[in-house]
N, C-alpha and C positions, 0 to 999 in steps of 0.2 A: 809451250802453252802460254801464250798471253792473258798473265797475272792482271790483267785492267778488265778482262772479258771476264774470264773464267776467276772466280773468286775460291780459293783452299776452302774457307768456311762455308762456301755456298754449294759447292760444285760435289756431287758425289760420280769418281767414274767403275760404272757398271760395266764386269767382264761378263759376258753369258757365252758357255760351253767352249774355251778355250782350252781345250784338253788333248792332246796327242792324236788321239782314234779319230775326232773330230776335222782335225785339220791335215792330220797327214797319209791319209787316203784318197786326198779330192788332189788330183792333178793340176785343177786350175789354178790352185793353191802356190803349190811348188815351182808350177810354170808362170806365174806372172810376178810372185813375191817370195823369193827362194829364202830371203831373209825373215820370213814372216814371223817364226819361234825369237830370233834377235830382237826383231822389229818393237814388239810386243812384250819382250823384257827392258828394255829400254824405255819405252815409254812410261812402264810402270814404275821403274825405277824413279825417271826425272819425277812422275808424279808424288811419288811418296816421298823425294828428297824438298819437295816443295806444297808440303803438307795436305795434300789431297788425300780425299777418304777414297777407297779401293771398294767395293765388293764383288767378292765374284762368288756367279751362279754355276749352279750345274744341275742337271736332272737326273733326279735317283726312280731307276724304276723297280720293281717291283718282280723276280720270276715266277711267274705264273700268276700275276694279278694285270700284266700288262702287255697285252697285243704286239706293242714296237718292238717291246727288248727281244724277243723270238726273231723278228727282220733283222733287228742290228747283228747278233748273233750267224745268223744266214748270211750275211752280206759279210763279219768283218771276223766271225771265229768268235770262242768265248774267252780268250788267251790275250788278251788286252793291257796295255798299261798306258 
């Protein structure tokens, strides 16, 4: 990260839904960036050893108040981590 661009104080980097289920079912995934779990601890790493603020999102749904999480379940089991 180039400290003259990106400022520690300035910069916040935002994870959204970097979570296992998310990335390690999609093939394209695995086949274009096999590294992509390393990849991604790395980077968060040098960030946080160079005082960048982190957040990371995820979305929590709700059984039986939300439509998706029935598909997600259908598509990936409810046995998940």
């Amino acid at each position: 990260m180039n400290s003259e661009i990106y400022k520690p104080g300035e910069t916040a980097i935002i994870v959204v839904d970097i979570q296992t289920p998310f990335y390690s079912g999609f093939p394209g995934i695995s086949d274009t960036n096999p590294d992509f779990p390393d990849s991604i601890r790395k980077f968060l790493s040098a960030a946080r050893e160079n005082g960048f603020r982190i957040c990371h999102v995820n979305q929590e749904s709700l059984s039986g108040k939300d439509n998706w999480l029935e598909t997600w379940y259908r598509k990936n089991g409810r046995d998940w981590v």
